[in-house]
Structure formats: structure tokens, C-alpha cells
C-alpha positions in Angstrom: 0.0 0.0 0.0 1.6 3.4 -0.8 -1.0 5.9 0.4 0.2 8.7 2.4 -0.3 9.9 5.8 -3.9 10.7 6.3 -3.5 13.0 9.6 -0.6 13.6 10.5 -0.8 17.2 9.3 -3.4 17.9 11.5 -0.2 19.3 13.5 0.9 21.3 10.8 -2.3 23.1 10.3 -2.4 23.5 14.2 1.1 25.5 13.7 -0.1 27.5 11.1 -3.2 28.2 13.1 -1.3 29.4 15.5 0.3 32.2 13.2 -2.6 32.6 11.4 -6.0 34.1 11.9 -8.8 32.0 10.4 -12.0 33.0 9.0 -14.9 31.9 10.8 -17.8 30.6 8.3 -21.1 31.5 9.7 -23.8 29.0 9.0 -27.3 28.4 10.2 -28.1 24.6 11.3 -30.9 22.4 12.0 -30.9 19.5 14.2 -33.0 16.5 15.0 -33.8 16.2 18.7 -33.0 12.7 20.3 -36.6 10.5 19.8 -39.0 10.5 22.9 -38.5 8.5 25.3 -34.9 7.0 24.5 -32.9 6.9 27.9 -29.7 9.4 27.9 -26.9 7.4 27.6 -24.8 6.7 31.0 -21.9 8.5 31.9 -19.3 8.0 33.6 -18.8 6.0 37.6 -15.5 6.3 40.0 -14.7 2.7 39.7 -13.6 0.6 36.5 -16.2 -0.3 34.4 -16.0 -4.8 34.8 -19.5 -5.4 34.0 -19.7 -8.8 31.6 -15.5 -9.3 31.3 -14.0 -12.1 31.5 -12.1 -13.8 34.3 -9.0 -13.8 31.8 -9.4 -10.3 31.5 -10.4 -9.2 34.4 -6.7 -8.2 35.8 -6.4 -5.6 32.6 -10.1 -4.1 33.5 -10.1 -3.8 36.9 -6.5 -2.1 37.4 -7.0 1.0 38.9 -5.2 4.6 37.8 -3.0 6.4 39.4 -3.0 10.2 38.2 0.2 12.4 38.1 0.5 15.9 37.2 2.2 16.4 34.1 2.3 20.1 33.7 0.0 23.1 31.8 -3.0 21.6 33.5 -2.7 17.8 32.7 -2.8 14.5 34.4 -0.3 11.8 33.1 -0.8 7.6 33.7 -0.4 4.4 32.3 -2.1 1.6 31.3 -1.3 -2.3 30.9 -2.7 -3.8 28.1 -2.4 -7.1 26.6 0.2 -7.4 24.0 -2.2 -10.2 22.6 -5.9 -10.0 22.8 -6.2 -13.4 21.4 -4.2 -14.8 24.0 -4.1 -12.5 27.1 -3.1 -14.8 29.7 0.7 -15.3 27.8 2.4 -12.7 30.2 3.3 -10.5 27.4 1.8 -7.1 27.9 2.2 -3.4 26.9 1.8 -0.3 28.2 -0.5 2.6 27.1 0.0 6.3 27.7 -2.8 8.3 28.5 -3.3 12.1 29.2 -6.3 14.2 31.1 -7.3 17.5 31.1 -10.1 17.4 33.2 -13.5 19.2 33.2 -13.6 22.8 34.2 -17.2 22.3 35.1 -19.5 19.3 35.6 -18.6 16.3 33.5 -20.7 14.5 31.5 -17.6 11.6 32.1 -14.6 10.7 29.6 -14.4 11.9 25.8 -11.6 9.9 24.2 -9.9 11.6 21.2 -7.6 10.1 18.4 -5.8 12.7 15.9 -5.4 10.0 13.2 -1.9 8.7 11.4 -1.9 5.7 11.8 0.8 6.9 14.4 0.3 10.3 15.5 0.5 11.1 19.4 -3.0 11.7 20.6 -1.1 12.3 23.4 1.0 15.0 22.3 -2.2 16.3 20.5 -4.3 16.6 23.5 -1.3 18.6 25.1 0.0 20.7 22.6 -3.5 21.6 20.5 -6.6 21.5 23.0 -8.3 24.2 22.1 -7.5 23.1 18.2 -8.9 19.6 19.0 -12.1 20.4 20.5 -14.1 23.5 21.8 -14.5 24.9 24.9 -17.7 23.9 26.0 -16.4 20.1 25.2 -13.3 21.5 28.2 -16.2 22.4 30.2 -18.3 19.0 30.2 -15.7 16.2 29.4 -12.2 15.2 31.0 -10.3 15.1 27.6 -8.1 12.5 26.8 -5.5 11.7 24.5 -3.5 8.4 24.2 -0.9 7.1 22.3 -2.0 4.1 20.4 -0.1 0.9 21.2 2.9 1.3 18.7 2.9 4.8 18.8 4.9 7.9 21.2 4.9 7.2 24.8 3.5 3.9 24.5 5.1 0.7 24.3 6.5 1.9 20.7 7.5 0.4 16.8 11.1 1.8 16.3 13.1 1.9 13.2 16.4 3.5 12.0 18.1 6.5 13.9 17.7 10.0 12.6 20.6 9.3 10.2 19.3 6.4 9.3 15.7 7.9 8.7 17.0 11.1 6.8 18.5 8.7 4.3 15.4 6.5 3.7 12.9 9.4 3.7 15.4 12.1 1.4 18.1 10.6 -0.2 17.2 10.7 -4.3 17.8 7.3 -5.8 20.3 7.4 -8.3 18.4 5.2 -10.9 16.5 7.1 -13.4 12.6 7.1 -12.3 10.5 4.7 -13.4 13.0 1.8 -14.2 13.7 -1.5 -13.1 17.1 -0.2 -11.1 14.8 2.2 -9.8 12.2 0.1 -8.2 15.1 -2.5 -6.5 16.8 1.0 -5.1 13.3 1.8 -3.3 13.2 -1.8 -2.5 16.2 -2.4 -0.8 15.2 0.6 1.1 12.2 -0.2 2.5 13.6 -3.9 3.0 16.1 -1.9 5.0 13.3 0.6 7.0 11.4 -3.2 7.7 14.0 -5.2 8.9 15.4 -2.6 11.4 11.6 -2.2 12.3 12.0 -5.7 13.2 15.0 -5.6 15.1 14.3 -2.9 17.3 10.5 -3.1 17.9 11.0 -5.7 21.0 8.5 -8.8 18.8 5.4 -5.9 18.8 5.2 -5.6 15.3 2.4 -8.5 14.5 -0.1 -7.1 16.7 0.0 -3.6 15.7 -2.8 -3.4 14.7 -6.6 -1.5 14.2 -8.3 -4.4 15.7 -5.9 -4.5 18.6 -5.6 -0.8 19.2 -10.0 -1.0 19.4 -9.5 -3.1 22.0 -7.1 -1.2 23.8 -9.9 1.4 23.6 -12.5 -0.5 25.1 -10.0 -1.4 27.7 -9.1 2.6 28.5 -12.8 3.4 28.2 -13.1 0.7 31.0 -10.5 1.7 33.5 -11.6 5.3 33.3 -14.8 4.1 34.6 -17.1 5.2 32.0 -20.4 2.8 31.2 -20.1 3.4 27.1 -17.1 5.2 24.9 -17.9 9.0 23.6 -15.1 9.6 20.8 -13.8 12.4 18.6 -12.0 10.4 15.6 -10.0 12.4 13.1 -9.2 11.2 10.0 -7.6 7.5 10.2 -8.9 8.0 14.0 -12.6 7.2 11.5 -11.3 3.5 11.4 -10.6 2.9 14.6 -13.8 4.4 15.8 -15.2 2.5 13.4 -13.8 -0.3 14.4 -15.1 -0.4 17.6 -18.2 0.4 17.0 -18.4 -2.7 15.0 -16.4 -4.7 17.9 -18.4 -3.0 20.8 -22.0 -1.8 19.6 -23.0 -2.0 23.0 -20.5 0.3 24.9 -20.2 2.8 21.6 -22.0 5.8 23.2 -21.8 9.1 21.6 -19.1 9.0 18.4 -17.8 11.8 15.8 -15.8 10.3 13.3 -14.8 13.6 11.6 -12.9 13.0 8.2 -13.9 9.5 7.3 -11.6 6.5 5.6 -13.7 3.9 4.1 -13.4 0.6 5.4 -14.3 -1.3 2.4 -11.7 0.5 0.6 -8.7 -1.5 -1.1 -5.2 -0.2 -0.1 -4.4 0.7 -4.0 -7.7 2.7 -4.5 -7.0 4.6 -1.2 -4.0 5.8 -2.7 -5.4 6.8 -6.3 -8.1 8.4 -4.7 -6.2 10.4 -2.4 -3.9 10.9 -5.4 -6.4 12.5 -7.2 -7.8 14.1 -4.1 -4.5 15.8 -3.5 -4.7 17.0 -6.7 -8.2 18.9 -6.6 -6.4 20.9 -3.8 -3.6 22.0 -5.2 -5.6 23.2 -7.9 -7.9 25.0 -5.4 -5.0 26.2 -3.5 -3.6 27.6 -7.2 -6.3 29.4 -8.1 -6.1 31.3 -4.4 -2.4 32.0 -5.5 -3.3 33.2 -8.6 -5.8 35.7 -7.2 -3.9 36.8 -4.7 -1.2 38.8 -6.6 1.8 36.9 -5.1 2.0 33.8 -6.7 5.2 32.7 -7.9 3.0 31.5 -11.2 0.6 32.9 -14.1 -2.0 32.3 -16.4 -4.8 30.3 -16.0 -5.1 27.4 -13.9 -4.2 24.9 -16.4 -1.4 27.1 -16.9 0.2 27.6 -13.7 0.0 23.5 -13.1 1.7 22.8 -15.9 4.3 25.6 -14.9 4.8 23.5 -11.4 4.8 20.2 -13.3 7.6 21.9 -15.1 9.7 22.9 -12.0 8.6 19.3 -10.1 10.3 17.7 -13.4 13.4 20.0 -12.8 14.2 19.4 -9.6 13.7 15.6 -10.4 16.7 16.1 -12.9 18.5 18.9 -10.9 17.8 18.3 -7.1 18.4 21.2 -5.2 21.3 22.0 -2.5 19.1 22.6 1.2 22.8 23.4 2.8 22.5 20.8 5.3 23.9 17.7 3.6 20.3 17.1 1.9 18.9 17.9 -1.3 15.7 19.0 -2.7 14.2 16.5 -5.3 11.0 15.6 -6.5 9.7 13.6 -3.7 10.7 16.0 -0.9 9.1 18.6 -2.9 5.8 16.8 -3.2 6.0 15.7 0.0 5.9 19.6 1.2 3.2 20.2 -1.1 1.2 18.0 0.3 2.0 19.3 3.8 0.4 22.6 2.7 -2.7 21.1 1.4 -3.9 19.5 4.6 -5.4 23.4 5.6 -6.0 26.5 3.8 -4.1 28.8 6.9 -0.8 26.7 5.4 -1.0 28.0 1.5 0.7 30.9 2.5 3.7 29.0 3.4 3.2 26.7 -0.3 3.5 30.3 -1.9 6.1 31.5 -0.1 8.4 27.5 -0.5 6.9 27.4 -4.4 8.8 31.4 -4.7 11.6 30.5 -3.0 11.8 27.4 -4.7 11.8 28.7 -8.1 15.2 30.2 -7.2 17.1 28.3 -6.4 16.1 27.4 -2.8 14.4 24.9 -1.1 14.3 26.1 2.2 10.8 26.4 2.9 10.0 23.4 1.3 11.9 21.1 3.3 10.5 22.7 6.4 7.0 21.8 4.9 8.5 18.4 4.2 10.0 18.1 7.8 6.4 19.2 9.1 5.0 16.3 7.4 7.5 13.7 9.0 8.4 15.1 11.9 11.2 16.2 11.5 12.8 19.6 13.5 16.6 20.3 13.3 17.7 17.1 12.5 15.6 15.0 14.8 12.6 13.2 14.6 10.2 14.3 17.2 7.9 11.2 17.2 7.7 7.7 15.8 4.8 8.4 13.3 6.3 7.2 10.2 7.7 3.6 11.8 4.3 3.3 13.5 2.4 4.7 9.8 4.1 1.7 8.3 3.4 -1.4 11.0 -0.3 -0.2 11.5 -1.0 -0.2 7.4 1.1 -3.2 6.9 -0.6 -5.4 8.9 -4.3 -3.4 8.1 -4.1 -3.5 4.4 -3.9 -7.3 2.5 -0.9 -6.8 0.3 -2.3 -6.3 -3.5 -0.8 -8.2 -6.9 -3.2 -7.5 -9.3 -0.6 -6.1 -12.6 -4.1 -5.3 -14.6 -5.3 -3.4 -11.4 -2.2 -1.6 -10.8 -1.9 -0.1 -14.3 -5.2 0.8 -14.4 -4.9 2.4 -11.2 -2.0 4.5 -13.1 -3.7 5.4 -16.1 -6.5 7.0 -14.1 -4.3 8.8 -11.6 -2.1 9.7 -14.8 -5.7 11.5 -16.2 -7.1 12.6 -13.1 -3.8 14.0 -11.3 -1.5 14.8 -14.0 0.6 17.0 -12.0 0.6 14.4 -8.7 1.0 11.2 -10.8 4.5 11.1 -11.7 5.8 11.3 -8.0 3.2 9.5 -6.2 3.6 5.6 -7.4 5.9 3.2 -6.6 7.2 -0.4 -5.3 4.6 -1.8 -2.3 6.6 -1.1 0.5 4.6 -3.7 2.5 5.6 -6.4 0.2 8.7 -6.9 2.1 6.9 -6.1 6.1 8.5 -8.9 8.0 4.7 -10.3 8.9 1.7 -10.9 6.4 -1.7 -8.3 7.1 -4.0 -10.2 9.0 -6.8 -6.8 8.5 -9.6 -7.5 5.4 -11.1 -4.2 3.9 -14.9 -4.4 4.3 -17.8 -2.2 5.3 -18.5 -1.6 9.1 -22.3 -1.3 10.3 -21.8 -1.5 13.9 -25.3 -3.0 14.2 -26.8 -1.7 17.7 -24.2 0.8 18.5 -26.9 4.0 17.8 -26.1 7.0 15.7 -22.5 8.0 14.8 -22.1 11.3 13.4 -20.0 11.2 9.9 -18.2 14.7 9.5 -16.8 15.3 6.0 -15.7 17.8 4.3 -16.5 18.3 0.7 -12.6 19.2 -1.1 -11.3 17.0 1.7 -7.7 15.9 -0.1 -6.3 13.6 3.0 -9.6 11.8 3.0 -12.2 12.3 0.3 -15.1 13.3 0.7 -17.0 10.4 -1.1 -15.4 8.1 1.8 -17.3 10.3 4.5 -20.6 9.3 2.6 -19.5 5.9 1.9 -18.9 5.3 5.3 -22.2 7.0 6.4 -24.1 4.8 4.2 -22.6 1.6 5.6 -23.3 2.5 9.1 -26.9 1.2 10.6 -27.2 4.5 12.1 -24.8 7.0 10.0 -25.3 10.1 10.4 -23.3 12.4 7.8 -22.6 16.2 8.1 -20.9 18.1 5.3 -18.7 20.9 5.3 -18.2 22.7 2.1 -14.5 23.8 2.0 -11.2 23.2 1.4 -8.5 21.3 3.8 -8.8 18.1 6.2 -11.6 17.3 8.4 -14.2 19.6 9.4 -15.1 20.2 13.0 -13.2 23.2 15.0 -12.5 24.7 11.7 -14.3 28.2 12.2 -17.5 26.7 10.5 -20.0 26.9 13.4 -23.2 25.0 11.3 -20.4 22.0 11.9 -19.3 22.7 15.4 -22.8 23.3 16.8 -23.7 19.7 15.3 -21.1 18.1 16.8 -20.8 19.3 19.7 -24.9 19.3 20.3 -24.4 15.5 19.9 -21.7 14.8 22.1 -22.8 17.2 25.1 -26.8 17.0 24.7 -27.2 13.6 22.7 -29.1 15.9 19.9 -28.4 13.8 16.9 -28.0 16.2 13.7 -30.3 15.9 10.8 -28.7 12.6 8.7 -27.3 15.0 5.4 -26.7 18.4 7.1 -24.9 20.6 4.7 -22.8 23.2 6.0 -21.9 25.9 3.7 
């Protein structure tokens, strides 16, 4: 599978919402009250939540928390999880971090949050972007909390290669021309590398990293924090997991967003054609805003101005550019930063400004877009979000070998993303994981789990918006909201039709009306 990272950016559009001031979109909204008569769905209790679990399981449930401060207003802890759900009683367990930021008035009990990836810190999330993850009358009614998934940050971990180790496998420019049969064994050999130091240094977690695994570890912290049912904010891969409980545990899913949906049924290689040519859309979006603005770096029409970036994309693919700090810029890197703008419309500015600066000579801004998108900051990698990216969709996705498929895939991509195509294809890097998939792509109902609000947003290039409805549809109760815009996900993004839906559901159980469009 060779899509890319579905969330990660929500961290970059939190940086660049930081510097910049976003435009709220005022909408009117209409709702449809909770039926008559249906019982409010519990809250939350002091004690661990043990009702129905097993004797086996029982140790994992029942362990109680112990809360430390952890600075700015947060509460740190741990939990033990099975490393094996199938077999729980082997010995072999991992451990889960998990931050608070409890409610400044009366909770309504636990909402659990999950910024996407796979592998971003929901931890670091929580911390870092509160206010950017949810609203404030969610930080008046709920204790917050963020976790690292197991594999990812704090939590018992995947790791990889060194920083070293990792600039060469995510910059260095192969040397065989694109496209050819040198070319694909030099990307091999790489990500045979990346996998086989994944296996080395990953302590034997690697086969049960996994979305199945990681719901359970959910139902597990939804249990210890003493909360009867789960109320979740999922962004963007954060959909699936949701998801993916739901499906496991209709009957403790209580009050769910899944807010920038990835559709379960979905094969690995239409994910990444669709977010190919999703990815596309925006940048043409984001070029004709740079071609109204006065300052873009480009001219003409929009056909115009794409083929003039095709045309530097294709340069810098035959002439890397010199960063000054060992690495150079080629076309990869480049795209890679692209992409990093896309994720929100407050980071365009920053694609004009690294497109400019690019066009002479210097890729400076670019590679800071790039580094945004993996991590990256002075030469270290802040998180493990790529190694854990990798084990999570290895194992997910069944690996594909359908030739017909494949070049079909291309020829669409090649129409529908001309400008994206050439640098977004390439050898399965899960072909060589050191452990076969055991996930199957397949719709999710959650039969009996009660509505789940779908939030998607309609130019949506990390997840399209068509997933959103697809997933919607396959839900017994879906209930989809639409944002009309640009940039991932929808809710907290200054469009208050959105914000009031979601956040009517998850504090007042006020489902919204199933097809709410939010212009």
C-alpha cells in the first residue's frame, strides 16, 4: 500500500493556526432532537467499568489509575494492556500512555480523542492543540483524553532506524532514473532496510500492531476510566478505529464523531489513487487562491500555472536542489511539502512563499513543509509516526498483486492527477513487512451501536469526501454532516453549522439531521 499519511498534518495546520488568523464561516443549522423517550446514555462511575468481562481479562479491567500531574493543566498515567488479545493470559503485555485534562465544570464523564496517522501522538495532540482539538464547551463537560495508540509515542512503541538512518530512507534521491527497473530495486532495498530494522528494534510488537488490537485497547481505556459506554472524537484514520469499535463493541459505543472519514471497504491501492487524485483537486484549489492573490510565484490560468509547477517538479527531479545541510531537494521532498500545505488552507501561505523560494534556487521552505510532514525539526525526529504509519498499514491493508489493477490504477491517476502522478507511485513497501496483514477491507455497520455522526468535508484531499458518505451509508445509524471547503476534516474549523452539530451530539445527545450541509 503506498498511500500517504492521512493525519498527521493535523499538527501542521495547528502551527499555522497558530500564526494565522482564520476566517470563521457562519452558518445556520438544523438538528434532529433525540426520539422521545430514548434513555440518555450513561456517563461515567468512579470505579472501572468490569461489567460482563472475562475472568481472563479481568486483571487488565479492573487495574485502577494512578494520576500524576504532568504540567500546563494535565494529568499523566499508564495503562497495561495485553500485547495479545487473542491470547491474554501469555504474560506479554504493553503499556498505554494516556493524558487528562479534566473538566472545568461538571462532567458528563470521559471523551476519548484520536488525531489520526496511523501513528500520531494523541497524546502529544491533547497537550499541545486543546483548544484546536475540540471547543471549549467540550473542556467544560468532558475530561479530555488523549492516548498514544499501542505502537505509537509514549506507548510501548515500533522503532526503526536512527535519525541518520531515517534522513537517508525518507530524502536521499535514488540514483536510478525514475520509473526503471534499477529504480524500483533501489526503493526496495530501502524499504527492506526501513522493515527489517523495524524488526530488530521493535522488541516482537510488530504483529499485533494493529486497528483491531488498538479497538480493544480502547475499550480497555474506556473501561478503566470508569465510563459505562465510549464517547469519541475520531480524526481522519482516527474514522477507522472508531469505526472499528463500534463494530467490535455496539453495546459500549455511546456518543461517536468520526470527523474525516476513511472507508473501510476500501482496497489499499484505490486509497492511494483516490487520495492521489484528491490531492490533486487541492492544489488546484490552492492555485487558483495563488493566482488571485497577486503573489504567486506563477501565471495564467489554472491549467497554466499547473503545468508551470509540473515543469519545475520535473526539474528538480533532474537537478535536485542543495538545502545546505547535507540534503537535497528533489522531487519527492518537494511533493512531499506540497502535500503538507494542502492539509489546511491557513498553510497555503507557506506553499506560496516555499513554491517562490523554490523557483530560485532554494528549497528552504519546502523542506520545512517536508520536515512538518514527517516530523522532522533540526535534525531530529520528534515522534515515531512514520515507523508506526508503516506497521499499522502493513498489517491493516492485505498486500495487492493484481498487474491489470495496478496499471489501471495509473492510467487514471495519470488523467485525473497529472501534475501528482508522476511522483506519487511506486514499489509496495509492504511487500517486504517482515509479517503478512491479517486486517480485510470491508464495510463496518456497527449493528446496535446508535447513531454516529459522519463529519466530512467536501474538497477533503487527505480523505475524500465520497469516503465520508461511503462510510455513512454503511453505518446502521450514520449520520453524515458536510462541510463545504477546502482542507482536512471539518469540526473546530471556524464553520459553526459544523461545530454546533457536533458538539450538540456529544454534550446534549441531539443527533443532527442525517445530510446536514454546512456551507
Amino acid at each position: 500500500m503506498n498511500t500517504r499519511k492521512t493525519s498527521r498534518l493535523r499538527r501542521v495546520a495547528a502551527a499555522a493556526a497558530a500564526l494565522v488568523s482564520a476566517s470563521l464561516v457562519l452558518s445556520g443549522c438544523l438538528y434532529a432532537a433525540i426520539p422521545e423517550g430514548q434513555a440518555p446514555r450513561p456517563s461515567t462511575t468512579n470505579a472501572p467499568d468490569t461489567e460482563g468481562v472475562s475472568e481472563e481479562l479481568m486483571p487488565f479491567y479492573s487495574q485502577p489509575l494512578t494520576w500524576e500531574p504532568c504540567g500546563d493543566g494535565f494529568d499523566c498515567t499508564y495503562v497495561t494492556a495485553p500485547l495479545d488479545w487473542e491470547n491474554p493470559s501469555s504474560g506479554e503485555t504493553i503499556e498505554l500512555s494516556v493524558l487528562r485534562h479534566q473538566a472545568t465544570g461538571t462532567p458528563l464523564g470521559s471523551l476519548l480523542t484520536n488525531p489520526g496517522g496511523p501513528g500520531a501522538s494523541g497524546v502529544d495532540f491533547i497537550r499541545d492543540n486543546l483548544t484546536y482539538a475540540v471547543g471549549e464547551d467540550l473542556i467544560e463537560s468532558y475530561d479530555v483524553i488523549g492516548f498514544d495508540p499501542r505502537g505509537v509515542g509514549d506507548s510501548t512503541a515500533v522503532s526503526c532506524f536512527d535519525a541518520a538512518n531515517m534522513d537517508k530512507y525518507l530524502y536521499d534521491i535514488p540514483t536510478a532514473p525514475r520509473g526503471t527497473e534499477e529504480w524500483e530495486n533501489e526503493l526496495l532495498g530501502a524499504h527492506q532496510a526501513f522493515a527489517d530494522a523495524c524488526e530488530a528494534n521493535s522488541g516482537g510488537i510488530l504483529p499485533h500492531i494493529t486497528t483491531v488490537n488498538s479497538a480493544r485497547d480502547l475499550d480497555l481505556l474506556r473501561a478503566v476510566l470508569g465510563d459505562q459506554q465510549l464517547n469519541y472524537l475520531g480524526f481522519s484514520y482516527g474514522t477507522f478505529l472508531g469505526a472499528t469499535y463500534a463494530e467490535l463493541y455496539p453495546e459500549k459505543a455511546g456518543r461517536l464523531v468520526l470527523d474525516g472519514a476513511i472507508d473501510p471497504s476500501t482496497p489499499g491501492l484505490e486509497v492511494s489513487t483516490t487520495q492521489g487524485v484528491g490531492f490533486e483537486s487541492a492544489l488546484r484549489a490552492y492555485m487558483q487562491s495563488c493566482l488571485d492573490s497577486g503573489e504567486c510565484p506563477f501565471n495564467g490560468s489554472v491549467d497554466e500555472a499547473m503545468a508551470d509547477l509540473g515543469a519545475l517538479l520535473a526539474s528538480v527531479d533532474r537537478s535536485p536542489l542543495d538545502n545546505g545541510d547535507g540534503r537535497r531537494m528533489g522531487a519527492d521532498s518537494m511533493m512531499t511539502g506540497i502535500i503538507a500545505a494542502l492539509y489546511s488552507q491557513d498553510s497555503w501561505t507557506y506553499l506560496t512563499q516555499g513554491l517562490t523560494e523554490a523557483l530560485q534556487g532554494d528549497p528552504y521552505t519546502m523542506f520545512v513543509l517536508a520536515d512538518f510532514y514527517n516530523g522532522r525539526e533540526d535534525g531530529v525526529y520528534l515522534d515515531n509516526s512514520t515507523e508506526a504509519f508503516r506497521a499499522y498499514n502493513c498489517m491493516d491493508y492485505p498486500v495487492e498483486d493484481d498487474p491489470d489493477a495496478e496499471a489501471a490504477a495509473e492510467k487514471l491517476l495519470a488523467e485525473k492527477a497529472p501534475t501528482v502522478a508522476p511522483y506519487w507511485s511506486g514499489p509496495d513497501s509492504c511487500s517486504v513487512w517482515p509479517y503478512p496483514p491479517t486486517g480485510t477491507r470491508e464495510k463496518i455497520h456497527a449493528e446496535g451501536a446508535g447513531p454516529i455522526v459522519v463529519v466530512g468535508t467536501t474538497n477533503d484531499p487527505a480523505t475524500p469526501y465520497a469516503w465520508s458518505e461511503a462510510l455513512a451509508e454503511q453505518l446502521d445509524e450514520g449520520v453524515l454532516v458536510t462541510r463545504v471547503g477546502e482542507g482536512h476534516t471539518g469540526y473546530n474549523k471556524g464553520n459553526r453549522c459544523v461545530d454546533e452539530a457536533v458538539e450538540a451530539f456529544l454534550l446534549h445527545d441531539t443527533v443532527p439531521e442525517d445530510g446536514l450541509r454546512c456551507e
